[in-house]
Every structure is written in structure tokens, then in C-alpha cells.
C-alpha positions as CSV (number, residue, x, y, z in Angstrom):
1,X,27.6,-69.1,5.9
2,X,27.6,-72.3,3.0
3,X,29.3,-71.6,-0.1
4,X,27.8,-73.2,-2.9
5,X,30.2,-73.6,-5.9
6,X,28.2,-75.9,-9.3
7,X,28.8,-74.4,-12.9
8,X,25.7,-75.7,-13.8
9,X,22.7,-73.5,-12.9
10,X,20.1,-76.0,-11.9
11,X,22.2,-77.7,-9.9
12,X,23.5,-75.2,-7.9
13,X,20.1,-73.8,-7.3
14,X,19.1,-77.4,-6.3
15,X,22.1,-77.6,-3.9
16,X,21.5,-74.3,-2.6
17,X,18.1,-75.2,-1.6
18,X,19.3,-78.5,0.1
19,X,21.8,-76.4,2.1
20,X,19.3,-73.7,3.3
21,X,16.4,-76.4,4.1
22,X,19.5,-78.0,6.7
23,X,19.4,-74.1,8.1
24,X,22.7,-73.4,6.4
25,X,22.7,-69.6,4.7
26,X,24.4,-69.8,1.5
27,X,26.4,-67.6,-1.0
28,X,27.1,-68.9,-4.2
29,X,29.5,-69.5,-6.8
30,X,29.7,-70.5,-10.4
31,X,33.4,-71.8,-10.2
32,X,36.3,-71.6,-8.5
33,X,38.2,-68.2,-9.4
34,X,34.6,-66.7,-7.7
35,X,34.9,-68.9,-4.9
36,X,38.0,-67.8,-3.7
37,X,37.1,-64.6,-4.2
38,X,34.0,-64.6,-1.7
39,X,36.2,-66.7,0.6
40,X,38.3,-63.9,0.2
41,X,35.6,-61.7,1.6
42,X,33.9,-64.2,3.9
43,X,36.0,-66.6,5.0
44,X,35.6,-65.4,8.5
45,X,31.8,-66.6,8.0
46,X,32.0,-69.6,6.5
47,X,31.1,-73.1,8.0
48,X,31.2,-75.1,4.7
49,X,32.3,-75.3,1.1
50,X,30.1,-77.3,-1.0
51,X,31.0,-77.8,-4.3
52,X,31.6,-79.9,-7.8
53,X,34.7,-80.7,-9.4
54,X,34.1,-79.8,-13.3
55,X,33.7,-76.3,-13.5
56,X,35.4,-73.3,-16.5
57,X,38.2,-71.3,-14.6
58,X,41.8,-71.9,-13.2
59,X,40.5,-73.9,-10.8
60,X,38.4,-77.5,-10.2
61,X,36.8,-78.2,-7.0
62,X,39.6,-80.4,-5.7
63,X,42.2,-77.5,-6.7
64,X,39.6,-75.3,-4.6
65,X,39.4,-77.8,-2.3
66,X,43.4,-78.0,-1.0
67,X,43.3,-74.5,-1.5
68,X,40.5,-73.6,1.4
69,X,42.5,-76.1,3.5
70,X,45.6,-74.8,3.3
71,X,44.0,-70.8,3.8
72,X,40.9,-71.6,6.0
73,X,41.5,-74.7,7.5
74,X,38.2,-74.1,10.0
75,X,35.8,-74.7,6.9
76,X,34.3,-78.2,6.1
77,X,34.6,-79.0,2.9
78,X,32.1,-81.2,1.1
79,X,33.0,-82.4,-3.0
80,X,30.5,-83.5,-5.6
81,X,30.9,-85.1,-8.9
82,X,28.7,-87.6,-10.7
83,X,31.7,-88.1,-13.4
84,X,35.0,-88.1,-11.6
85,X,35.7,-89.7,-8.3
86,X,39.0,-88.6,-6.4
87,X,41.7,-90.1,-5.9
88,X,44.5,-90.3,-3.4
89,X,45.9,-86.8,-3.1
90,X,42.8,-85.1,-4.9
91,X,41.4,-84.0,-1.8
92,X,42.8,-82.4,1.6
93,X,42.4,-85.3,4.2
94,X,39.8,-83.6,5.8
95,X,37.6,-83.1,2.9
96,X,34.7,-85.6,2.2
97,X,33.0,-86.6,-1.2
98,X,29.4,-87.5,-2.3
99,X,28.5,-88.9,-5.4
100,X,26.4,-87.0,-7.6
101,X,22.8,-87.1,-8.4
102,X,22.5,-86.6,-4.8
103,X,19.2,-86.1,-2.8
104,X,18.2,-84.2,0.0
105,X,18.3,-87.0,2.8
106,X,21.4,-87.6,1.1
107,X,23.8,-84.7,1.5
108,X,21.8,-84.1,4.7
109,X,22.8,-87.5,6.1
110,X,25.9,-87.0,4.8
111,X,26.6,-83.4,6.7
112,X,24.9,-84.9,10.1
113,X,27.7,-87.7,10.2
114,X,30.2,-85.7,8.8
115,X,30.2,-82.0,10.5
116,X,31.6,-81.4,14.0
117,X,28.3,-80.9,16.3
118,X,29.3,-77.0,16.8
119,X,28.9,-76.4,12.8
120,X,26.0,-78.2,12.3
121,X,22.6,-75.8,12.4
122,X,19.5,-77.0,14.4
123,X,17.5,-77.8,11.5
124,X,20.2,-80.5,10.7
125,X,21.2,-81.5,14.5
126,X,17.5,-81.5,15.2
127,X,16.2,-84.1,12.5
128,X,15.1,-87.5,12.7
129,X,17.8,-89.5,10.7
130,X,16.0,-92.3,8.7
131,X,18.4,-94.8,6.6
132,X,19.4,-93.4,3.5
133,X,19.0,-96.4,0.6
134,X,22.0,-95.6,-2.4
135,X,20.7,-94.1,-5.2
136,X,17.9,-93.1,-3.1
């Protein structure tokens, strides 16, 4: 299982979609309180945690962030903004960032270089990689 986490509904439908076309199945969330909750839940499940920084709640995507981490340490974690970028300390070490807008070739180029073989599905292991422009 993917967990999706956006506050804004187009965008979390978009990056659901992205996820699920790389063979991921996906939950989502509208912030972070509900995150942890469903981590709560499915934690045991879960491969990845997707999710944006700016969201209503107790908790931002880098507090959700270091939070998985330190609970579920076996879950990649993947954080998107287009209006804050982190800084040193914001994310656990092994958390990575993409800048949003984002595409599809984007986040999936992104999770091929960036996901331990074992985690990745065989849509994503399985596709041809073609150079991913910025911006693009």
C-alpha cells in the first residue's frame, strides 16, 4: 500500500493516479492527523508515504514525515511542495523531496531511482526510463 496525503483535492486525486499507474495501491489522506491514523491501521502494509507539506491539522508533511521514520522506519517516504523547500533538519535523512507541479515521468523517475528494488512494483521496475527534462 501508497499513502497519498495532499489537502488539496485535485491534487491528491492527480497523485493518486500517478501512484496506481506505477502499480502502487493507494489509500489516501487529506492531512496529517488522518495519515497517522491509517498508518495506525496499516502501517504493516505500507511501502510509501507520499505527501505535501502545507496541509490544516497538527501536523505538516515534514512533521509527518520524521514522525513515520521514527514509528515505521520500513516506509519510503516521498515530500512534495511547490511553495516550501526543506531545509536541513526538515526531513528524516532518508526521506526524499520533489518539487511540485510534478508530472507523471516525473515522480515515476523519481520513485525508480529512489526505492529499494524489493518496493518498487513491476509496472515501475518494468518501464522504459526516458530522460526526464525539468519542468517537464
Amino acid at each position: 500500500m501508497t499513502l497519498a496525503v495532499d489537502d488539496v483535492p485535485i491534487i491528491l486525486m492527480d497523485m493518486t493516479l500517478i501512484l496506481e499507474d506505477a502499480g502502487f495501491r493507494c489509500h489516501e489522506a487529506m492531512d496529517g492527523d488522518t495519515a497517522i491514523v491509517l498508518l495506525e491501521e496499516q502501517a504493516d502494509n505500507t511501502i510509501l508515504l507520499f505527501s505535501d507539506v502545507e496541509m490544516p491539522g497538527s501536523i505538516n508533511g515534514f512533521a509527518l514525515a520524521r514522525h513515520v521514520a521514527q514509528h515505521w522506519p520500513w516506509i519510503e517516504i516521498v515530500i512534495a511542495s511547490g511553495n516550501i523547500r526543506p531545509n536541513p533538519g526538515d526531513m528524516p535523512e532518508k526521506a526524499t523531496f520533489i518539487p511540485k507541479p510534478f508530472s507523471a515521468a516525473i515522480v515515476h523517475e523519481h520513485l525508480r531511482r529512489t526505492l529499494p528494488d524489493g518496493k518498487k512494483p513491476a509496472p515501475l521496475k518494468n518501464a522504459v526510463t526516458t530522460p526526464v527534462q525539468p519542468g517537464a
